[in-house]
ROMAR-226633 format. One line per 4 residues: number of its first residue (from 1); their letters; for each residue x, y, z of N, C-alpha, C. Coordinates in pm, 1 decimal, always signed. Layout:
<atoms>
NUM) A) X:Y:Z:X:Y:Z:X:Y:Z; ...
</atoms>
This chain:
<atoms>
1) XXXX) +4532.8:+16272.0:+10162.0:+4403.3:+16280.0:+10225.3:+4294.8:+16227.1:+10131.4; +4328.1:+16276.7:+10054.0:+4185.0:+16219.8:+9895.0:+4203.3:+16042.9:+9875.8; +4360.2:+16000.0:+9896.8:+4304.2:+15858.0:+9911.6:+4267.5:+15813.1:+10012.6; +4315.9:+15838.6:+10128.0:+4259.7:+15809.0:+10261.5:+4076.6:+15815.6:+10280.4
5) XXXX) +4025.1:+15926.0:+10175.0:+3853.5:+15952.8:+10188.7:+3815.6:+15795.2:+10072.6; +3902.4:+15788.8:+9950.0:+3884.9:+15669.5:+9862.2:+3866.4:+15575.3:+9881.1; +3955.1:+15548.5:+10004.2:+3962.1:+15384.7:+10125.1:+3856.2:+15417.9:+10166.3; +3839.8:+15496.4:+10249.6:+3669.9:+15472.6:+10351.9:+3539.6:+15471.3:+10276.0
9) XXXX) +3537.4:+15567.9:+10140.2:+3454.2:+15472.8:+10089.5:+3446.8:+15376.2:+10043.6; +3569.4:+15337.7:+9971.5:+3579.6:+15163.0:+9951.9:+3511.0:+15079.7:+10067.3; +3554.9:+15076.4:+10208.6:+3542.9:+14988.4:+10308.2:+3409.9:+15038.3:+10313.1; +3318.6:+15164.7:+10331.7:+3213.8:+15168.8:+10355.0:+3136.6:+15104.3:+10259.7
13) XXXX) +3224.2:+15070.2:+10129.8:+3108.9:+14974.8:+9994.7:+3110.8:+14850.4:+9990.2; +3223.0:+14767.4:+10063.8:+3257.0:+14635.8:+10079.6:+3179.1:+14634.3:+10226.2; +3149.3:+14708.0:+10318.8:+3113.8:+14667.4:+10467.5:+2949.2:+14661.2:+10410.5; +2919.7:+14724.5:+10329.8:+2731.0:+14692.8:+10241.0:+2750.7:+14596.2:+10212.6
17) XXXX) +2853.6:+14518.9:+10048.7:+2830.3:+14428.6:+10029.1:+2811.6:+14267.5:+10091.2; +2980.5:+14331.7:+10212.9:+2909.6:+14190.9:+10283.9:+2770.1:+14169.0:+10337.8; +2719.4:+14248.8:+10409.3:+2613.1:+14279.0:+10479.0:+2506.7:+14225.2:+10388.2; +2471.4:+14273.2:+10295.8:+2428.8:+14198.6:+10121.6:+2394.1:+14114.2:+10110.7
21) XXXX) +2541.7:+14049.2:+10083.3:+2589.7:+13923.3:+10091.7:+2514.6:+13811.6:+10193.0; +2549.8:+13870.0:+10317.1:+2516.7:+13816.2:+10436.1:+2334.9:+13796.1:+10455.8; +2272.2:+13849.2:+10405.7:+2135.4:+13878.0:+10419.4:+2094.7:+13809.6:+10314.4; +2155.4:+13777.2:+10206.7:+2089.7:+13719.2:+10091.6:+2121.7:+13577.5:+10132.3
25) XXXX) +2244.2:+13529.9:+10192.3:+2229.7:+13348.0:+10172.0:+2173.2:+13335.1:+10340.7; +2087.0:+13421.1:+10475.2:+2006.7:+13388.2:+10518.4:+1910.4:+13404.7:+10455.6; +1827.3:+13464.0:+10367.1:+1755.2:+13460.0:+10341.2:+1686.7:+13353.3:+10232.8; +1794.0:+13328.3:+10162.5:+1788.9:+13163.5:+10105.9:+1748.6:+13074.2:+10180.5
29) XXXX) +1871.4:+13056.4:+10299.4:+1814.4:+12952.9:+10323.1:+1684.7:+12926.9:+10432.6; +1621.9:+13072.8:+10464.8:+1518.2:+13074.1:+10516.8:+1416.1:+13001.3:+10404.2; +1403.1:+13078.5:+10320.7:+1304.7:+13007.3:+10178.2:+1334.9:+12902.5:+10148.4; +1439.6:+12844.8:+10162.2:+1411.1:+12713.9:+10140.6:+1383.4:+12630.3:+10203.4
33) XXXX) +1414.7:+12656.0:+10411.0:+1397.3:+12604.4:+10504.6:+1249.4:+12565.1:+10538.6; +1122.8:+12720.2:+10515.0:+997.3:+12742.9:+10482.6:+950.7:+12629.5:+10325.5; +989.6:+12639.4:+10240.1:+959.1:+12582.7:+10144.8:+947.0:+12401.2:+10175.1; +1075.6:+12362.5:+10213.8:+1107.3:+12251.1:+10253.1:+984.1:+12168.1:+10354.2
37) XXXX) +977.3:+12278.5:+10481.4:+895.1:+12256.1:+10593.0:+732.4:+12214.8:+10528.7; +723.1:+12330.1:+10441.6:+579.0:+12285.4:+10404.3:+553.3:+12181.5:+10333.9; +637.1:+12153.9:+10239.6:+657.4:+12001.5:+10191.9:+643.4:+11894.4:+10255.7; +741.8:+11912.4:+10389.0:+722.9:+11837.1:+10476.1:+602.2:+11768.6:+10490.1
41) XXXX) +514.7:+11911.5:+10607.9:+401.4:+11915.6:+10624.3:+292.5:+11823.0:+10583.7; +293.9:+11911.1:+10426.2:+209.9:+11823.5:+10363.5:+197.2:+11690.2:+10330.8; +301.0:+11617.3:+10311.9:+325.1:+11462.0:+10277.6:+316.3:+11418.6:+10417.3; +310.6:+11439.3:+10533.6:+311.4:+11404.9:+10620.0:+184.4:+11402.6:+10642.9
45) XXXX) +84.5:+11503.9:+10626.8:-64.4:+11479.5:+10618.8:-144.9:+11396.0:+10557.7; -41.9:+11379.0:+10395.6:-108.5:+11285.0:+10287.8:-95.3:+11116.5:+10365.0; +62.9:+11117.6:+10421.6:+69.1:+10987.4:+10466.6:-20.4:+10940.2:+10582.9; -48.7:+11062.4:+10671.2:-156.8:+10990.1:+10802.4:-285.1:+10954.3:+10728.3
49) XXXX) -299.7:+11068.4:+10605.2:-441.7:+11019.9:+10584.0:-470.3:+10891.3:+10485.2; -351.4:+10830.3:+10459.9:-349.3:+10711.2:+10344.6:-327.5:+10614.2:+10454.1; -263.2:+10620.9:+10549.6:-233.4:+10544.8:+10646.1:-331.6:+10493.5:+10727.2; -467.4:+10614.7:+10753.5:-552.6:+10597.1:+10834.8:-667.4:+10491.3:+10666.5
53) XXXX) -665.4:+10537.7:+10599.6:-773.8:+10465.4:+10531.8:-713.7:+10342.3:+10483.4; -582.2:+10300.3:+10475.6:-572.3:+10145.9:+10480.0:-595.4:+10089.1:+10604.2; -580.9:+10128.4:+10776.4:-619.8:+10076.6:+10857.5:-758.3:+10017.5:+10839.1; -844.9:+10084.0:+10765.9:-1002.8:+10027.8:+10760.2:-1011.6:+9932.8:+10681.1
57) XXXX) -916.6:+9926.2:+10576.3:-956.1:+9792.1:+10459.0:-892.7:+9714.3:+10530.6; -904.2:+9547.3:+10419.2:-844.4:+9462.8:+10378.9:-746.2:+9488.2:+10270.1; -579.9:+9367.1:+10277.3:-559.6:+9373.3:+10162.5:-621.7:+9355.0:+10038.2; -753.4:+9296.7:+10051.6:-791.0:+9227.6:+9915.4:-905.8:+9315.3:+9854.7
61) XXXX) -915.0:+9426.2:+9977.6:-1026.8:+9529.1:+9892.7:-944.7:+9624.9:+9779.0; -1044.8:+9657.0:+9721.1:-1047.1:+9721.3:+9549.3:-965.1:+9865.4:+9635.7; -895.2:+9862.3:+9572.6:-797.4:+10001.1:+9595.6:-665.3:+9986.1:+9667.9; -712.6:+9907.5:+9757.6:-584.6:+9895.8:+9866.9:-456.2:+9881.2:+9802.4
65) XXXX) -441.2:+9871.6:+9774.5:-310.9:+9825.5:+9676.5:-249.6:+9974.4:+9600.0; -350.6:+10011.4:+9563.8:-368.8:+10197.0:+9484.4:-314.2:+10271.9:+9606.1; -349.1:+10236.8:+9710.6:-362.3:+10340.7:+9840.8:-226.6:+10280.9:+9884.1; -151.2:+10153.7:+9922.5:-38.8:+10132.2:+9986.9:+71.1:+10203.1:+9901.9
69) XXXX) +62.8:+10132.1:+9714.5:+207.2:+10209.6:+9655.3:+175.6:+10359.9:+9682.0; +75.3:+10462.3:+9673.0:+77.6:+10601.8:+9701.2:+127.3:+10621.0:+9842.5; +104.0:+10542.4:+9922.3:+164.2:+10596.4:+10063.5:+327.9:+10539.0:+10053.9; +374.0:+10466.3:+9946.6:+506.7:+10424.1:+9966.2:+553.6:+10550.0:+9896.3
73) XXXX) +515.9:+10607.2:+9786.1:+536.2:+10733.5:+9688.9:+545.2:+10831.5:+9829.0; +431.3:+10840.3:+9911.6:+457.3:+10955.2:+10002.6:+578.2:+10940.7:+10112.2; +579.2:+10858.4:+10105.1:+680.4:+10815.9:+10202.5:+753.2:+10853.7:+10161.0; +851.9:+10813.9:+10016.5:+979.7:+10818.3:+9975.4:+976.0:+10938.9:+9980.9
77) XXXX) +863.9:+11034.6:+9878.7:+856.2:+11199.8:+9897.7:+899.9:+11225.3:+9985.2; +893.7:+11195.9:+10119.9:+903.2:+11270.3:+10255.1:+1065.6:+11280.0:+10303.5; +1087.8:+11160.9:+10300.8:+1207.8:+11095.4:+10274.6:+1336.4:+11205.0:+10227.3; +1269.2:+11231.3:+10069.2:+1384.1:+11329.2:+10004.0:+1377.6:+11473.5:+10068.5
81) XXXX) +1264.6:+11481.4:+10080.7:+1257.1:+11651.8:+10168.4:+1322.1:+11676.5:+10306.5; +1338.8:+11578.7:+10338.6:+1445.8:+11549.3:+10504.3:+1583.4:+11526.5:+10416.6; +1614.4:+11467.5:+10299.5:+1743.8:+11500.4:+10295.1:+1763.9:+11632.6:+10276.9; +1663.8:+11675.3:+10167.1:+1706.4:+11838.0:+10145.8:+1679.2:+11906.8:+10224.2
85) XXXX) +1672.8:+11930.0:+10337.3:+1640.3:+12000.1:+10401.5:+1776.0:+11988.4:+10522.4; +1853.8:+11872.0:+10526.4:+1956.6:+11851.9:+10549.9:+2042.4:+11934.4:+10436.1; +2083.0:+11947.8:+10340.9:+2150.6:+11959.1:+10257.3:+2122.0:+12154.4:+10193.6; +2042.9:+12189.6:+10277.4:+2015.2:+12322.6:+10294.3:+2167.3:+12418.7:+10305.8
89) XXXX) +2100.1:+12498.9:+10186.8:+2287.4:+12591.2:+10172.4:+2404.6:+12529.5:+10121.3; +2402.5:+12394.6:+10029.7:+2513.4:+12308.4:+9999.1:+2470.1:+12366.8:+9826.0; +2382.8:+12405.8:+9727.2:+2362.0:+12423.7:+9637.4:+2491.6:+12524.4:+9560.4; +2471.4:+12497.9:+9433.2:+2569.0:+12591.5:+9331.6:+2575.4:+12709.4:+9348.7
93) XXXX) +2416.4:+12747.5:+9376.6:+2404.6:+12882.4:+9372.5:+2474.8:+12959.2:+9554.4; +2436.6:+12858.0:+9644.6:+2442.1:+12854.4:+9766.9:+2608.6:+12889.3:+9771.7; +2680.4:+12799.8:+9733.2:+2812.3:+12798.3:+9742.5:+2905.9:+12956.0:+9672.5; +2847.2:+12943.4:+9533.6:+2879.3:+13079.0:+9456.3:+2868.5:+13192.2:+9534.1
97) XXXX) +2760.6:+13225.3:+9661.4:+2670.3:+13320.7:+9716.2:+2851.3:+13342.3:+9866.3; +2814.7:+13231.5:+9925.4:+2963.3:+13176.4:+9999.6:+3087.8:+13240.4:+9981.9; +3113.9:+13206.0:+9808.4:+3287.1:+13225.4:+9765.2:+3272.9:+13413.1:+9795.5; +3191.6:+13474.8:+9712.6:+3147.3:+13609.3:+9708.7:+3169.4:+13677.8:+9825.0
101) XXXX) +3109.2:+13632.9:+9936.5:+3082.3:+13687.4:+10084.2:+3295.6:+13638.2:+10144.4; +3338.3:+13578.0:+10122.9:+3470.7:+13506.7:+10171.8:+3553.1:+13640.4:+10075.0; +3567.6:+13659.5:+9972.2:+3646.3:+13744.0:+9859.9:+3559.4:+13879.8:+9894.3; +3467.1:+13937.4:+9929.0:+3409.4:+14048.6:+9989.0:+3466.9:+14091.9:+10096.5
105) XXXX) +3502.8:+13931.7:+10239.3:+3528.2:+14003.2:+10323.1:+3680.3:+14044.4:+10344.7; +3711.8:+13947.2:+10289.2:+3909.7:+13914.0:+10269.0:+3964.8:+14073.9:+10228.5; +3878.7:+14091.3:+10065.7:+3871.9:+14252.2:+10033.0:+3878.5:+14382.0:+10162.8; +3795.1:+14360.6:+10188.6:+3757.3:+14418.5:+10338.8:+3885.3:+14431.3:+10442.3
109) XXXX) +3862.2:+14307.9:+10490.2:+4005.9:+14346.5:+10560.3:+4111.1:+14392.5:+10515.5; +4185.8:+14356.3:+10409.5:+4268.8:+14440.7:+10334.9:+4232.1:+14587.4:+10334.1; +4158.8:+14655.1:+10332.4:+4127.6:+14813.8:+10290.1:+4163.0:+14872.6:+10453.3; +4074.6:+14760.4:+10539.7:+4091.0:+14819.2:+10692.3:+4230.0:+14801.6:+10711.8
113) XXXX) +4329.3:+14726.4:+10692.1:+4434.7:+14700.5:+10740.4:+4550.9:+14785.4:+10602.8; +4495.7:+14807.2:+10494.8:+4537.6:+14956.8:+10425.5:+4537.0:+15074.4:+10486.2; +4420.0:+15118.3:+10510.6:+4377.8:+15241.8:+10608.8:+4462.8:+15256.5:+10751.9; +4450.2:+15120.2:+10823.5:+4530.4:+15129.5:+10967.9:+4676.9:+15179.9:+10936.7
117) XXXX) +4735.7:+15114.0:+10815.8:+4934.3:+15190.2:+10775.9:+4908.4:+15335.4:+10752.2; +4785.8:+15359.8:+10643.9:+4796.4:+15482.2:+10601.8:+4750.1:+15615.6:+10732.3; +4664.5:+15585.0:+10826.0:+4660.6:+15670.6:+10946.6:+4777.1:+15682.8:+10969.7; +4863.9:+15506.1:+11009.0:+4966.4:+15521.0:+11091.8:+5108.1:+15649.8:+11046.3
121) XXXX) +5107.1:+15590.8:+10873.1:+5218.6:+15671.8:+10875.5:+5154.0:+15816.9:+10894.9; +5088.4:+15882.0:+10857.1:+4993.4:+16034.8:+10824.5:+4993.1:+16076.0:+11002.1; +4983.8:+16031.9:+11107.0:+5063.0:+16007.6:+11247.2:+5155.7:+16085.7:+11247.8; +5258.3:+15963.7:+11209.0:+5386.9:+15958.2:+11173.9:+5439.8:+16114.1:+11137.7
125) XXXX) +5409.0:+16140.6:+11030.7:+5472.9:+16242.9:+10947.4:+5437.0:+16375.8:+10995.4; +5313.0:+16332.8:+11072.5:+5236.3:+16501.4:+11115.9:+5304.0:+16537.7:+11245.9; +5350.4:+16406.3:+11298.2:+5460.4:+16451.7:+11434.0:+5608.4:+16470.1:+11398.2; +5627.6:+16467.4:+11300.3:+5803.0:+16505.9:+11254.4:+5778.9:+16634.9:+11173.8
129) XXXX) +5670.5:+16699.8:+11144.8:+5656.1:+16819.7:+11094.5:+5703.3:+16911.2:+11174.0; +5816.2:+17039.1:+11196.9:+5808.8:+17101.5:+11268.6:+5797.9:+17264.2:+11224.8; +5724.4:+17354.0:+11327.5:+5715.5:+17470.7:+11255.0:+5811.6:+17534.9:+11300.0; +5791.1:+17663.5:+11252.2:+5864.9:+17743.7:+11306.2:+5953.6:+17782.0:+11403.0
133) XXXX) +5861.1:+17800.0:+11536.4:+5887.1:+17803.3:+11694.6:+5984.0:+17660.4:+11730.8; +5972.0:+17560.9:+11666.7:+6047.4:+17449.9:+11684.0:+6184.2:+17438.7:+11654.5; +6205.7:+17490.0:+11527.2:+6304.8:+17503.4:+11458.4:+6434.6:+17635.0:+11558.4; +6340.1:+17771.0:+11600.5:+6397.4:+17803.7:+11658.2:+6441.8:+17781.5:+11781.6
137) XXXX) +6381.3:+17729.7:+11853.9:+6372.5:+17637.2:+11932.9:+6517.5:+17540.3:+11986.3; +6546.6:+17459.8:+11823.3:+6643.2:+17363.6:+11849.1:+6740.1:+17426.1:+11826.4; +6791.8:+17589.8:+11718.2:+6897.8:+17655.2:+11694.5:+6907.8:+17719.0:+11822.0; +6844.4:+17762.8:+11916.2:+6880.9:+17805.6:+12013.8:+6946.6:+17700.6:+12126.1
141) XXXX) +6871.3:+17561.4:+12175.1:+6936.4:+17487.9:+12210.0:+7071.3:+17433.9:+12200.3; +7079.9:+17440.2:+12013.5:+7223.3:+17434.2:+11996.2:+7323.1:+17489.0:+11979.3; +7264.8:+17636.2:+12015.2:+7382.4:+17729.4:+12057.4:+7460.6:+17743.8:+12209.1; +7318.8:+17715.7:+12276.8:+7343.7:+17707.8:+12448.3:+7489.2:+17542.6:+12436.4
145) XXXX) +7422.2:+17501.4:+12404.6:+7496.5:+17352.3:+12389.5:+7647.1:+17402.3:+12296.4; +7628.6:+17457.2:+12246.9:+7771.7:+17477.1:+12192.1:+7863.7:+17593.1:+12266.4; +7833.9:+17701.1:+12345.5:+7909.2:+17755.1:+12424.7:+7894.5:+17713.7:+12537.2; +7828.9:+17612.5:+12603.7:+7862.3:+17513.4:+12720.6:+7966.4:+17464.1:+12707.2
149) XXXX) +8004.6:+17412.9:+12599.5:+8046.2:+17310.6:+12510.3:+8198.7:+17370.0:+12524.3; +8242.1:+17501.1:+12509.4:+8349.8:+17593.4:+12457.0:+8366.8:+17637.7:+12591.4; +8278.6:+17634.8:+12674.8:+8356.7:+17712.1:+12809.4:+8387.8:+17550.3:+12881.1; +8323.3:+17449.2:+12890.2:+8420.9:+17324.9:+12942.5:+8546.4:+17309.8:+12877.5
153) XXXX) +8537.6:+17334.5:+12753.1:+8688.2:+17324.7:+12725.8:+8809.0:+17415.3:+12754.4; +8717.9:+17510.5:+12761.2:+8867.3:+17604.0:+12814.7:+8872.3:+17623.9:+12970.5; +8770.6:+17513.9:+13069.0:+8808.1:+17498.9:+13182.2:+8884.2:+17441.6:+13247.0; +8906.6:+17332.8:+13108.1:+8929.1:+17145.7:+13133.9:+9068.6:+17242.5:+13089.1
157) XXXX) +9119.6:+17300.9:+13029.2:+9283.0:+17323.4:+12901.2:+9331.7:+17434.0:+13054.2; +9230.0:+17504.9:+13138.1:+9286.8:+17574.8:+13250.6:+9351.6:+17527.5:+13354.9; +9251.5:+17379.5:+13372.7:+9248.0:+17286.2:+13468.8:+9377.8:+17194.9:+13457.7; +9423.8:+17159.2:+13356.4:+9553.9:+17104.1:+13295.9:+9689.8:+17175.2:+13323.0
161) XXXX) +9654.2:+17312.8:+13325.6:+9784.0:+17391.2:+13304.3:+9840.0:+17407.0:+13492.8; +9756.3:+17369.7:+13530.3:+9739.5:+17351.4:+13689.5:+9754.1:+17496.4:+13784.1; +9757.2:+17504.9:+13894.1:+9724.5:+17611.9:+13950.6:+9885.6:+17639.1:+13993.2; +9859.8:+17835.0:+13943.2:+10035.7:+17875.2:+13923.6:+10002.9:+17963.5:+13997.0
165) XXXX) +10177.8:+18054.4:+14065.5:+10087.2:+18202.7:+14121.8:+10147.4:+18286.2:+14025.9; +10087.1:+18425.5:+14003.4:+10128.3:+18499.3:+13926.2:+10262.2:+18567.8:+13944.2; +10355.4:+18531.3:+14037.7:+10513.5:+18566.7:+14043.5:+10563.1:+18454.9:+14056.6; +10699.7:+18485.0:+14009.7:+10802.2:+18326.3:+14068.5:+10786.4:+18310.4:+14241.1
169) XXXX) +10771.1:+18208.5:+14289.2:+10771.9:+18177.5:+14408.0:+10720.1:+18053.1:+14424.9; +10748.7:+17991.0:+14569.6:+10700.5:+17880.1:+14627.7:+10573.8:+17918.8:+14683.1; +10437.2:+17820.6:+14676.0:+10356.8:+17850.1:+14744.0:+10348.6:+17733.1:+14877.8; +10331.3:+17821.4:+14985.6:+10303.0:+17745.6:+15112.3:+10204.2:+17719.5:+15121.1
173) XXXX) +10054.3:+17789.7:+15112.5:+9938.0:+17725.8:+15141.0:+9880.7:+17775.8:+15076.5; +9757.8:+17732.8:+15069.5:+9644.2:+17733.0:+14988.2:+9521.9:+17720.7:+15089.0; +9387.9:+17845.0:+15039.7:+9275.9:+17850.9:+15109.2:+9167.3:+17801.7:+14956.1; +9135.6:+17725.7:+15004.4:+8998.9:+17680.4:+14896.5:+8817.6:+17804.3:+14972.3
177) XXXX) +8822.0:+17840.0:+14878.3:+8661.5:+17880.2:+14887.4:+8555.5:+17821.2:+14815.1; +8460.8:+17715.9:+14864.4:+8355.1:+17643.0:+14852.5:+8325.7:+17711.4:+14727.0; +8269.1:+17702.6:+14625.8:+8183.6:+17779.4:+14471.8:+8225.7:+17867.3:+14432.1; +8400.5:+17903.1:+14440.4:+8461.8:+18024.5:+14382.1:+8511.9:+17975.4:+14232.4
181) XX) +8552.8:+18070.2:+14168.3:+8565.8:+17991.5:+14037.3:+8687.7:+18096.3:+13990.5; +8821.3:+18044.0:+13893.3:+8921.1:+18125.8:+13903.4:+8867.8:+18261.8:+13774.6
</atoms>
């Protein structure tokens, strides 16, 4: 019984950790999803607004040139934040977080599928226990069963010796009575 309480708290400490587990790499990749987004955001603002003030020049005005490579810079910026943001949850730490939660839950099932034999046999054993009343029970059965047992045989060894009459003589007939017994 004391390991059977050992398992359930085991499984009740592995069913936290996954849970843990589970809450910490959403929550990653929420923060980074948020993090990412605003990045986004922002270079996306920088580019309309670099975008909108080269619409007003010429190439040959003083800056333009300042203002196109920065909007190519924003661009590319933008660029990498759509990969990473693709690539969300693929990190070292991301993956490490992964193996943990996989070997947490694997753990897990093992303890539940420990516990399911150990009910089963503890079942098992508590129905082959017998008390008292049982015991007498089956010595009485197998006494009935054993002078059942002793009067067929000396019906069957009667039944063999075949039916005689108790003086020398021929018998002429015979009356059978339905459930008489000799």
């Amino acid at each position: 019984k004391t390991n059977l309480k050992v398992l359930e708290q085991q499984i009740k400490d592995y069913t936290a950790l996954v849970e843990r587990l589970q809450e910490q790499i959403a929550e990653n990749k929420q923060n980074a999803s948020v993090s990412l987004s605003q990045q986004a955001s922002n270079l996306s603002a920088q580019a309309t607004t670099l975008q909108k003030q080269l619409e007003g020049m010429d190439a040959s005005d003083a800056g333009y040139a300042e203002k196109a490579q920065k909007l190519a810079e924003v661009s590319d910026s933008l660029k990498n934040v759509q990969i990473q943001q693709q690539l969300i949850g693929t990190t070292d730490s991301d993956k490490e977080l992964q193996k943990q939660l996989k070997d947490a839950q694997e753990q897990l099932a093992d303890f539940q599928k420990y516990k399911a034999e150990m009910e089963s046999q503890k079942k098992t054993s508590e129905a082959t226990i017998m008390d008292s009343y049982d015991k007498d029970q089956i010595n009485v059965d197998k006494t009935l069963i054993d002078k059942s047992l002793e009067q067929m045989e000396a019906d069957y060894a009667l039944a063999q010796a075949g039916v005689t009459a108790e003086f020398a003589a021929v018998v002429t007939s015979c009356n059978v009575v339905p459930g008489a017994t000799l």
